[in-house]
PLY file of the C-alpha trace (Angstrom):
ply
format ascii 1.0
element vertex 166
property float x
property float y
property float z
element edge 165
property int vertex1
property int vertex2
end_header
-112.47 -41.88 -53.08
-110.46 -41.76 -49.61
-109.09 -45.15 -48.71
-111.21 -44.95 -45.42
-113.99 -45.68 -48.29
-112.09 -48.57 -49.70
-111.12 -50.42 -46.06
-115.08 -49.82 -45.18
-115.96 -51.63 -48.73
-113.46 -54.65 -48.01
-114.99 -54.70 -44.73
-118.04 -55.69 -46.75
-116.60 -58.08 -49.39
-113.88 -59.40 -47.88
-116.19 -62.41 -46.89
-113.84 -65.06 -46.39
-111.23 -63.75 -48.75
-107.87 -64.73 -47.58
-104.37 -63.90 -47.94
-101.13 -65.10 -47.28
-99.49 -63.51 -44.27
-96.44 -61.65 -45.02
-93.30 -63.23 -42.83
-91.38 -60.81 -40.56
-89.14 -58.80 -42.79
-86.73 -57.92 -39.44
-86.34 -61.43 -38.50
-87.47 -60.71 -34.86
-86.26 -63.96 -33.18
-82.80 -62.17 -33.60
-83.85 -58.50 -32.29
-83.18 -58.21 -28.99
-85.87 -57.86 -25.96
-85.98 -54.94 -25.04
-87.05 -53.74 -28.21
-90.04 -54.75 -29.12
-90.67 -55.23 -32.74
-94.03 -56.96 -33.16
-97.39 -55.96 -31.71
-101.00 -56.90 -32.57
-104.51 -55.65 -31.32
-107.48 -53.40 -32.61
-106.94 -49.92 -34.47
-109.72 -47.25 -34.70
-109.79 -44.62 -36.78
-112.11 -41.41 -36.88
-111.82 -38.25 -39.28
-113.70 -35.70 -38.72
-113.96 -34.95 -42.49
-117.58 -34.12 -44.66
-118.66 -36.75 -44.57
-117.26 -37.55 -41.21
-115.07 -41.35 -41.87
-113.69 -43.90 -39.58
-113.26 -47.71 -39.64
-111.90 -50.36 -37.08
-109.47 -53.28 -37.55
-107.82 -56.17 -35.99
-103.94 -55.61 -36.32
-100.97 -57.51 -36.33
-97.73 -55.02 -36.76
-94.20 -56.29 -37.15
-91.14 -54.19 -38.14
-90.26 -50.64 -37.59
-90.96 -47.31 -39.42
-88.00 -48.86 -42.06
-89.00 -52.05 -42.29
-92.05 -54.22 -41.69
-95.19 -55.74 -42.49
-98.99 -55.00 -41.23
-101.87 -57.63 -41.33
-105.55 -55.69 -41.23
-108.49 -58.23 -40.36
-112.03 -57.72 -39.55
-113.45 -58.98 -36.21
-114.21 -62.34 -37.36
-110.57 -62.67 -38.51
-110.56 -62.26 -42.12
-107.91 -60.34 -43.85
-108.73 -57.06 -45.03
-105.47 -56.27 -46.16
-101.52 -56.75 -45.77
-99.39 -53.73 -45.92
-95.40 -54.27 -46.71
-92.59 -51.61 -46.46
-89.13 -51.26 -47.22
-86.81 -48.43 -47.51
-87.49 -48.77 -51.42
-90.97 -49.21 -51.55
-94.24 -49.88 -49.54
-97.49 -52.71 -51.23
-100.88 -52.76 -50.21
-102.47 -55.86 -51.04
-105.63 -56.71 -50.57
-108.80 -58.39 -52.21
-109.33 -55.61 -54.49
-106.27 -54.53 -55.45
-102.46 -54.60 -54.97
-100.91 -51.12 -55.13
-96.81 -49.49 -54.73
-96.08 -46.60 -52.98
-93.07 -44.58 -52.07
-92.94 -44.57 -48.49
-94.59 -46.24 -46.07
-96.16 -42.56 -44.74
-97.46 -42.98 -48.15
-99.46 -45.89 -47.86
-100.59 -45.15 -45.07
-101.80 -42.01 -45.74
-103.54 -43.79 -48.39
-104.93 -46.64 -46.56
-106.15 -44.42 -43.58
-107.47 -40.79 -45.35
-104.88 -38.87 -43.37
-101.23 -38.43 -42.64
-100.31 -40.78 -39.40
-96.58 -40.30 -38.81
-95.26 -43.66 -39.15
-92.19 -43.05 -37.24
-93.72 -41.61 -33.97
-96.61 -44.36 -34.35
-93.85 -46.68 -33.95
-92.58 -44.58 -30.82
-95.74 -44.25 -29.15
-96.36 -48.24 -29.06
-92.92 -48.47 -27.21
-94.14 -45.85 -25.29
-91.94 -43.32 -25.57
-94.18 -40.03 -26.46
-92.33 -38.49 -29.72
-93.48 -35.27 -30.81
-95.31 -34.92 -34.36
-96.13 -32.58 -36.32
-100.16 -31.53 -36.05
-100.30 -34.62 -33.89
-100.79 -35.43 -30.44
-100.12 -38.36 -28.31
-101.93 -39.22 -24.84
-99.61 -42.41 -23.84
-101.19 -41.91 -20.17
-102.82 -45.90 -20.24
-100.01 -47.20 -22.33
-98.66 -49.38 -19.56
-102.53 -51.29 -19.86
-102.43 -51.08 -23.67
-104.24 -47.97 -24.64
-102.94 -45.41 -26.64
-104.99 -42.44 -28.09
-103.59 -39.74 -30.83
-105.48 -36.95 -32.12
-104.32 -34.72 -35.38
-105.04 -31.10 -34.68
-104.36 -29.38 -37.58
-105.89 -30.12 -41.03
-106.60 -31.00 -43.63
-109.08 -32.07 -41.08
-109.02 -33.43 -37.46
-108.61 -37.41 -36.76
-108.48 -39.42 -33.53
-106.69 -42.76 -33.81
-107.46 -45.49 -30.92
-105.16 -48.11 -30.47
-105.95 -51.46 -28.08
-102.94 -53.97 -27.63
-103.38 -57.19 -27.03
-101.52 -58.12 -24.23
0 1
1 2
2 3
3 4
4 5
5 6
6 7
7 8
8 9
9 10
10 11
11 12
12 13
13 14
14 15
15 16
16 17
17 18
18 19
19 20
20 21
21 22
22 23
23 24
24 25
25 26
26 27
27 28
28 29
29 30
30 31
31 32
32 33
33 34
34 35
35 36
36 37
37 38
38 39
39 40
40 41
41 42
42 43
43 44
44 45
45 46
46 47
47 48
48 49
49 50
50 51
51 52
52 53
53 54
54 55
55 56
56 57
57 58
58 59
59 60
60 61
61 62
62 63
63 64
64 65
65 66
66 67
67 68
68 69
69 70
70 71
71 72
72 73
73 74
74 75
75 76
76 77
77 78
78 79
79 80
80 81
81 82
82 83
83 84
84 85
85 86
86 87
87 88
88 89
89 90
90 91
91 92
92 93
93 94
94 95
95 96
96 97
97 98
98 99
99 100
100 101
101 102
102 103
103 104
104 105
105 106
106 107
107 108
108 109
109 110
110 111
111 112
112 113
113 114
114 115
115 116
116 117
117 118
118 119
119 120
120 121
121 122
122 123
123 124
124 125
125 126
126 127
127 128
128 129
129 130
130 131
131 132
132 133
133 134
134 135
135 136
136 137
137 138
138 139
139 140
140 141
141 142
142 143
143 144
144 145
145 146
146 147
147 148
148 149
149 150
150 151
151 152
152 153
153 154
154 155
155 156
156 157
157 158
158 159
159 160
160 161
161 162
162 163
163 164
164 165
C-alpha cells in the first residue's frame, strides 16, 4: 500500500486525534535572518500512477534537509502526522503508527509515494532553483508564495503544489 493510501486514510480517522508538536530541532531563534529555516502553508500532491493518487495538507516545516521537523494537518487543523529527521535517523509518527527510517529522502518517499528530493525542496522554498534529478522546478511565483515541481521521469510522473503562508 503506497503511503499516499495511508495519509488519505488518516485524513479519514484522524478525527480529532492529536499529537504533540515536535520543537525546532535547529533552534531557529539563533539562525540568522537571512536564512530562513521555518515555513508553513498547504502541500499538494498528485501522481499520476494506476490508480492515479494525490492528497493535500496543511504544513508547518522547520529545519533543513539535515535537520528538522514537519507537522502534516488536515484543513480543520488536526494533525495527520509529524515527521522528524536527523543525520542518524528520520520518525514518522502519526495516529496509526510510528515508523524509523534511514534518511529523511526515505521517509519521505514513504510518506508521499514518490522520491521528492529533500535537499532541493529545501532550495526551492528559499528560492533558489536547484537542479534535481527527474525533477523540475517552476519558482516563477515564488516571490507571492507559489511554487510548483513536476517529476518527469518514472517510476511515474508527480506534480507537487506548494502555497506559503505569508
Amino acid at each position: 500500500m503506497r503511503c499516499a493510501s495511508l495519509l488519505f486514510a488518516i485524513f479519514l480517522v484522524a478525527g480529532c486525534a492529536g499529537l504533540t508538536r515536535a520543537p525546532d530541532p535547529n533552534g531557529t531563534e539563533n539562525t540568522p535572518a537571512a536564512i530562513q529555516t521555518q515555513w508553513s502553508g498547504r502541500l499538494a500532491l498528485k501522481i499520476d500512477s494506476q490508480p492515479p493518487q494525490s492528497f493535500s495538507a496543511a504544513f508547518e516545516l522547520n529545519g533543513s534537509a539535515q535537520q528538522g521537523s514537519m507537522t502534516l494537518s488536515t484543513p480543520l487543523g488536526s494533525t495527520l502526522a509529524l515527521l522528524a529527521w536527523t543525520p542518524q535517523r528520520a520518525t514518522l509518527q502519526s495516529p496509526r503508527e510510528n515508523q524509523q527510517f534511514a534518511s529523511v529522502d526515505a521517509l519521505v518517499a514513504h510518506v508521499t509515494g514518490t522520491n521528492i528530493p529533500a535537499q532541493a525542496l529545501f532550495d526551492w522554498l528559499q528560492g533558489k532553483n536547484t537542479a534535481s534529478a527527474g525533477w523540475q522546478a517552476d519558482l516563477s511565483q515564488h516571490a507571492s508564495g507559489r511554487i510548483v515541481a513536476r517529476q518527469t521521469r518514472p517510476p511515474q510522473p508527480a506534480e507537487l503544489r506548494i502555497v506559503l503562508d505569508r
